[in-house]
PLY file of the C-alpha trace (Angstrom):
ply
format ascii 1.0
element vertex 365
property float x
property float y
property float z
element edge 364
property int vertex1
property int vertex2
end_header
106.92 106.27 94.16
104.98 105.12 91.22
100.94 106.64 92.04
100.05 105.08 88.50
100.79 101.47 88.82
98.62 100.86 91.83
95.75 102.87 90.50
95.88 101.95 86.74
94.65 98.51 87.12
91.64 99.77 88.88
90.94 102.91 86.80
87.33 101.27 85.12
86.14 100.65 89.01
87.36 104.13 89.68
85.67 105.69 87.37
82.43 103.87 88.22
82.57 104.80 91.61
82.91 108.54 91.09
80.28 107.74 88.48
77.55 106.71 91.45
78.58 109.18 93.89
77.62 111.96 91.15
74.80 110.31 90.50
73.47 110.14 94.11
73.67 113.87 94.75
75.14 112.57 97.88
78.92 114.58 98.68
79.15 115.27 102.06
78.90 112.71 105.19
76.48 110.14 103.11
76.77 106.63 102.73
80.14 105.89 101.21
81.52 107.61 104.27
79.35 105.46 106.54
80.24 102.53 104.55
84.01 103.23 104.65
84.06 103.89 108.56
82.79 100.83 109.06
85.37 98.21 106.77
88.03 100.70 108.52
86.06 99.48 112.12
86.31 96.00 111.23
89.98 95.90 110.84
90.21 98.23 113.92
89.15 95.15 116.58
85.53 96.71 116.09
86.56 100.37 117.74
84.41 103.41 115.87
85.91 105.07 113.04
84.81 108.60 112.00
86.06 110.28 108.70
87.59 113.70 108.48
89.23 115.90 105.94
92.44 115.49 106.28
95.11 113.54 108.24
95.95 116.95 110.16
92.32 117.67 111.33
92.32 113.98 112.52
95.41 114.90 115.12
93.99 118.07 115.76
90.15 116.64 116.62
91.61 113.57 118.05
93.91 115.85 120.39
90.74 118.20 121.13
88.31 115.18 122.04
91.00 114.91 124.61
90.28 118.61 126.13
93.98 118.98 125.10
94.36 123.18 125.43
96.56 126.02 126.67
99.16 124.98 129.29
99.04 121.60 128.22
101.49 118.94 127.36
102.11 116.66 125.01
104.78 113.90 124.94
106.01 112.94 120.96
109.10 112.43 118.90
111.01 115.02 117.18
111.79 112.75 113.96
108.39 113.16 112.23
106.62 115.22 109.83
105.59 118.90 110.91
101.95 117.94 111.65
102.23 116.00 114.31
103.72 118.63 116.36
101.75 121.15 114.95
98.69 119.89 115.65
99.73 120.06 119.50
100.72 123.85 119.23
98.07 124.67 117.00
95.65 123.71 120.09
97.62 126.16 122.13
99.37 122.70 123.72
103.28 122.48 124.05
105.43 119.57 121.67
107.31 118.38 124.61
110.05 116.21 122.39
111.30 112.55 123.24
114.64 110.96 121.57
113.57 107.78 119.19
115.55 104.79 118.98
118.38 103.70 116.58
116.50 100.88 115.10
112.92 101.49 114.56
113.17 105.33 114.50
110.29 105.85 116.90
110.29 107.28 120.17
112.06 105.95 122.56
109.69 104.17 125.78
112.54 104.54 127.99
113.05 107.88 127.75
108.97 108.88 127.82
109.31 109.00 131.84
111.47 111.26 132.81
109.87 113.81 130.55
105.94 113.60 132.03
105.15 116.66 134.23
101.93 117.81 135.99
101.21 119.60 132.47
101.31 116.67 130.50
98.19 115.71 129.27
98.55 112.99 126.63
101.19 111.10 124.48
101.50 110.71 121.02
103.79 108.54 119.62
104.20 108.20 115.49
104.38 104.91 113.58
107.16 106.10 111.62
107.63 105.49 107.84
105.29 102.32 108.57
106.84 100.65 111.43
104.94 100.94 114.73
105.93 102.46 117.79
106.89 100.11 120.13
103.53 100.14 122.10
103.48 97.96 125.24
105.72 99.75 127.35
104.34 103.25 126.26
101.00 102.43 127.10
102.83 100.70 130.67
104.49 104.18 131.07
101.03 105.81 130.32
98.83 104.07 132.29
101.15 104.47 135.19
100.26 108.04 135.14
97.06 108.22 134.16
97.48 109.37 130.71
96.11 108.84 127.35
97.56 107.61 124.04
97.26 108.79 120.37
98.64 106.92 117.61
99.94 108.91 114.97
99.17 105.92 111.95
99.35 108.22 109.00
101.70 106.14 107.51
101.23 102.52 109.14
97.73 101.37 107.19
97.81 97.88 107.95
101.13 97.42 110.17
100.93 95.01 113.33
102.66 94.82 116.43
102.16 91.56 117.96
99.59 90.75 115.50
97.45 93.49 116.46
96.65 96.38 114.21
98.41 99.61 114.32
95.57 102.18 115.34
93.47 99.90 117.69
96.30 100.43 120.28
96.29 103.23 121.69
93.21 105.89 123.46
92.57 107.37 119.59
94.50 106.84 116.57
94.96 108.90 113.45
95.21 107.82 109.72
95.95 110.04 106.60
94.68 109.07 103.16
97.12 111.26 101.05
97.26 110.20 97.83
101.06 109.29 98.60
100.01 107.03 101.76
99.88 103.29 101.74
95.99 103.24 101.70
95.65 106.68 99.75
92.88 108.82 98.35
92.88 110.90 95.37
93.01 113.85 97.20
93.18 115.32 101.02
90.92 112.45 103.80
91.92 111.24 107.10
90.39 109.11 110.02
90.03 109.33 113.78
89.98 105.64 115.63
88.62 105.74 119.03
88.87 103.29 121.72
85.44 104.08 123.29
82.44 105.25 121.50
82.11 108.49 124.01
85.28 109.41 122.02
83.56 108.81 119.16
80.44 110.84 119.56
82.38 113.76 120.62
84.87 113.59 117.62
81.89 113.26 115.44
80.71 116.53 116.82
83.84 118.17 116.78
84.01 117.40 112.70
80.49 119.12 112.34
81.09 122.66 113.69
80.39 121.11 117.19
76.99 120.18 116.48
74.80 116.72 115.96
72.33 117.84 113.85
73.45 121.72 112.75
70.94 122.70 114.91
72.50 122.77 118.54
76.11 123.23 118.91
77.44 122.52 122.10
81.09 123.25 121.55
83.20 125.22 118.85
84.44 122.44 116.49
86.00 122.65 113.14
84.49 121.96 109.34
86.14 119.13 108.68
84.20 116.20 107.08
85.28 113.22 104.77
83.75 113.55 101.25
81.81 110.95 99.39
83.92 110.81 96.77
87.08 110.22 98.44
85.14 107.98 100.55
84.12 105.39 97.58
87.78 105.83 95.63
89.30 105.11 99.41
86.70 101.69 100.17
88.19 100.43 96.66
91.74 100.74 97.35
91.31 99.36 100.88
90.37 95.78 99.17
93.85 96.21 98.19
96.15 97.59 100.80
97.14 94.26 101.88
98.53 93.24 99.01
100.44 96.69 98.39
101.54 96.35 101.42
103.34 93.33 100.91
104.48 94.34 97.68
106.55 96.69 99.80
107.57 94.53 102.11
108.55 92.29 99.04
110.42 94.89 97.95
112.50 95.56 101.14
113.30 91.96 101.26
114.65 92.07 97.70
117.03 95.38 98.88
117.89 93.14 101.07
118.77 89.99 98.96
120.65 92.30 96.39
123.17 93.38 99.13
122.57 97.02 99.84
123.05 96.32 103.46
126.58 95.69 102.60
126.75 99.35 102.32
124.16 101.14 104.02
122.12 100.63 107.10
119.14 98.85 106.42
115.72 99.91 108.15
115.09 97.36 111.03
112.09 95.44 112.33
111.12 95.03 115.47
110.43 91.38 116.84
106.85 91.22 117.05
106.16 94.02 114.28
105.14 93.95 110.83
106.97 97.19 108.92
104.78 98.20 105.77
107.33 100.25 104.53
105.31 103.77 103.59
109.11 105.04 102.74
112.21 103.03 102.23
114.90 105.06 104.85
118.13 103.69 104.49
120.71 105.44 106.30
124.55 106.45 105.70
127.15 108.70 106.03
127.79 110.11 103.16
123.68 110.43 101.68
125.14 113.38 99.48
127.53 110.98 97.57
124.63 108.35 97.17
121.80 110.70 96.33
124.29 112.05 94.05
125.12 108.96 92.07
121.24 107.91 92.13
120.36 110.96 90.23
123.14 110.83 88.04
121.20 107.30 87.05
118.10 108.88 87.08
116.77 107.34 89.94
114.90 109.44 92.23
115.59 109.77 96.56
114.80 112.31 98.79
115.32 113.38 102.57
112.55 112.76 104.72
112.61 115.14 108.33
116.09 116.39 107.81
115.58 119.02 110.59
113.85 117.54 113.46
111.28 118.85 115.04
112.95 120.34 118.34
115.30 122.84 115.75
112.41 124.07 113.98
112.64 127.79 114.06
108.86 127.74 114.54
109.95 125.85 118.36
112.83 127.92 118.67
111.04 129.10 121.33
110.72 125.89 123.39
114.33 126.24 123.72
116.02 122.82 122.40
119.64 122.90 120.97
121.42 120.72 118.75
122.84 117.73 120.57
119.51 117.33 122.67
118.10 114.63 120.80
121.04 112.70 119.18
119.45 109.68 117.85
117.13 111.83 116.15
119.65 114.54 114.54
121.73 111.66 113.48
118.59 109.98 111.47
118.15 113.41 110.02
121.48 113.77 108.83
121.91 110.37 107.47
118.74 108.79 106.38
117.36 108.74 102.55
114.02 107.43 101.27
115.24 104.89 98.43
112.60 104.15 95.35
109.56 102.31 97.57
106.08 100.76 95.87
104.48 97.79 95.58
105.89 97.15 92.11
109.61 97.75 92.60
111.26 95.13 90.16
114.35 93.30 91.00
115.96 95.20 88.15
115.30 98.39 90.00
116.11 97.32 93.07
119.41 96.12 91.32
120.21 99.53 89.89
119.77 101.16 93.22
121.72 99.14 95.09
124.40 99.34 92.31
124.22 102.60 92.46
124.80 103.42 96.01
127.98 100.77 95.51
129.02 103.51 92.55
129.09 106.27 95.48
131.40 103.52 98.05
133.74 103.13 95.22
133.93 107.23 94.61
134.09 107.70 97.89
137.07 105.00 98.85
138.69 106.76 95.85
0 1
1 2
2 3
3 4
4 5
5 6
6 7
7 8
8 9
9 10
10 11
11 12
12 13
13 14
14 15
15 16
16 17
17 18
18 19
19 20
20 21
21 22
22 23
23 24
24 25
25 26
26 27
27 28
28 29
29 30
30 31
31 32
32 33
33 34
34 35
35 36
36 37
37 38
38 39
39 40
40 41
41 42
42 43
43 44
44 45
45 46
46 47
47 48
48 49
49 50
50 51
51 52
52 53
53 54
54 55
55 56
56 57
57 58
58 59
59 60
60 61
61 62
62 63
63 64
64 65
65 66
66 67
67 68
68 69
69 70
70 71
71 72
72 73
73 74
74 75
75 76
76 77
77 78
78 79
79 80
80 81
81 82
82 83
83 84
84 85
85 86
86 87
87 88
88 89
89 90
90 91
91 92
92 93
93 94
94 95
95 96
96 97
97 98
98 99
99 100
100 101
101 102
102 103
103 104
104 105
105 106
106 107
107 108
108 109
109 110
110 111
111 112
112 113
113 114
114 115
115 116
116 117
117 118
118 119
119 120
120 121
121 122
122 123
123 124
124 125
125 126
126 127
127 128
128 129
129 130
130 131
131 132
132 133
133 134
134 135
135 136
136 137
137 138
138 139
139 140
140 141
141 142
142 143
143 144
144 145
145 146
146 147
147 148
148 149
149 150
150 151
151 152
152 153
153 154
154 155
155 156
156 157
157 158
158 159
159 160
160 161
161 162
162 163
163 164
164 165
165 166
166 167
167 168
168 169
169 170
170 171
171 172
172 173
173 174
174 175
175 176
176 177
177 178
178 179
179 180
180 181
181 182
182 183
183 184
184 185
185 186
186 187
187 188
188 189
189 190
190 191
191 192
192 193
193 194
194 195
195 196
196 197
197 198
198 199
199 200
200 201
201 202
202 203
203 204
204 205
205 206
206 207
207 208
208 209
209 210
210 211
211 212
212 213
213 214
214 215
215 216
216 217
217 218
218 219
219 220
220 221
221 222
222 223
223 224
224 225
225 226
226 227
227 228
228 229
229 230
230 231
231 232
232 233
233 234
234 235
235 236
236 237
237 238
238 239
239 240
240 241
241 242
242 243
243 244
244 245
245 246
246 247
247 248
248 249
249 250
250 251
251 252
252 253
253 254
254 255
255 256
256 257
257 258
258 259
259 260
260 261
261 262
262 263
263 264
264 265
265 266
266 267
267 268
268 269
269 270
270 271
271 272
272 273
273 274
274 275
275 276
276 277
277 278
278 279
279 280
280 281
281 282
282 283
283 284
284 285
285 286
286 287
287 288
288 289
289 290
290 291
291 292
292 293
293 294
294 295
295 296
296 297
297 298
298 299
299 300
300 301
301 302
302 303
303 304
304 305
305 306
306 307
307 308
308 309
309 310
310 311
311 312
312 313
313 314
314 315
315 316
316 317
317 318
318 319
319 320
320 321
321 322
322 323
323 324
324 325
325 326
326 327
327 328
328 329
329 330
330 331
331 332
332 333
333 334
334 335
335 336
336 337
337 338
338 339
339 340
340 341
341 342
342 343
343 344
344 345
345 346
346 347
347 348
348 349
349 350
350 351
351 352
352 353
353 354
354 355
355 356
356 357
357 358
358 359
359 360
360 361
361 362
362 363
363 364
């Protein structure tokens, strides 16, 4: 990734943001937050929008507006990072895991049935590396049992499925704002989406210690409130998410163009969806030989969930085994995130792709 590109263009309007925020006196829950939740509304078909501290609290509080709890339930993939299932356990819920598909690497509708018990309580699929979950027939499956759905979006800021925007498609949807994410902060902010503004009021609540005005509290909630400052740095970059975002996609296509799906698999896009590429996951056989010959070029790649989530030892418990979610184990064993930003040059996308051919020729011998 390459943090500095995006945000050096933009450093004078940074710094003049930060600027009035410490000027106000205003840092906690004022009006940049306010201001914020409402351009995040707006591209949310109008749902409510409340800021929290982190993309983890948002699952968590999202999950809890849900009276998700002990003995409960939850449906979600195993090919994710650890917070998504965490935030289940960490509510004394159970991660009850689902295979994903071959070609988006989300879960799997099909399999989503067969898996729903009297104990489950909600289902939260993940919008994985930027491409949405494939949303129609898990909300079919849901409302056919009554059920609720939360979009994990952490990494899907401005992906579309059937022209609609990822987090205005489910019950509740989630977004992180690490610094690392398509629309970042500078630091630790998330977002909770709700379909209904009764979701909204109570996840408001929940973020202030379970209280509306720290006066009353009516439930045990958490501290866990978006800051000004993130809030004003985040409005500025979300004028320009769009066009990051197809920077990325740009990129892709020029992967693409250069060949590099002559010798590796090639992320896929669903008919219907718009992939904003958070990370570029490639997949083959041998991803020892290619990360090997990328970082004897000095070109950086990394492995992205190579233990699922059903063989961490902290589910070992749960009692999955390797082979019960093949589609999933295989991703994890083959898949590498390849140099994605919005400023990838076709020389760099040359020298990857050049340099995963180095690693075919090694390996042919």
């Amino acid at each position: 990734m390459d943090i500095g590109a995006q945000y050096g263009p933009l450093r004078a309007e940074i710094d003049r943001a930060i600027a009035s925020v410490l000027d106000s006196g205003r840092f906690i829950l004022g009006p940049e937050v306010s201001a914020l939740e409402a351009e995040v509304s707006a591209r949310m078909e109008g749902r409510p929008s409340v800021g929290v501290a982190n993309g983890t609290d948002a699952l968590v509080i999202a999950l809890n507006a849900l009276d998700v709890g002990p003995g409960d339930e939850v449906i979600t993939t195993p090919y994710t990072f650890f917070a998504t299932a965490e935030a289940i356990a960490r509510l004394g819920a159970t991660p009850v895991f689902v295979d994903i598909r071959e070609d988006d690497m989300c879960i799997d509708p099909d399999l989503i049935a067969a898996r729903i018990t009297p104990r489950t309580r909600a289902i939260l699929p993940v919008h994985i590396f930027g491409h949405p979950a494939d949303m129609a027939p898990i909300r079919a499956v849901a409302e056919a049992h009554g059920l609720p759905v939360v979009e994990d979006s952490a990494q899907a800021f401005g992906a579309t499925a059937d022209e609609r925007p990822v987090g205005a498609l489910g019950d509740l949807a989630t977004f992180s704002f690490f610094p690392t994410k398509n629309l970042p902060g500078i630091g630790d902010g998330g977002m909770v989406v709700c379909r209904t503004e009764e979701l909204a009021d109570r996840v408001r609540r929940l973020r202030f210690h379970g209280s509306r005005d720290k006066v009353v509290f009516e439930e045990v909630g958490y501290n866990s409130r978006l800051d000004e400052l993130q809030a004003a740095v985040i409005r500025i970059f979300l004028r320009h998410v769009d066009g990051w975002n197809d920077g990325r996609r740009a990129a892709a296509a020029a992967y693409a163009a250069a060949g590099l799906g002559e010798v590796m698999t090639l992320p896929a896009e669903r008919d219907g969806a718009r992939h904003i590429h958070h990370l570029y996951m490639a997949r083959h056989a041998d991803r020892a030989s290619v990360m090997s010959a990328l970082k004897e070029r000095g070109i950086a790649s990394a492995v992205y969930y190579g233990i699922p989530m059903h063989l961490q030892p902290v589910f070992a418990h749960l009692g999955y085994r390797a082979g019960d979610m093949p589609v999933a184990e295989a991703c994890a064993d083959t898949a590498v995130a390849l140099p994605m930003h919005p400023h990838l040059t076709r020389e760099q996308v040359a020298s990857v792709v050049d340099a995963v051919r180095s690693a075919d020729r090694v390996a042919a011998g």
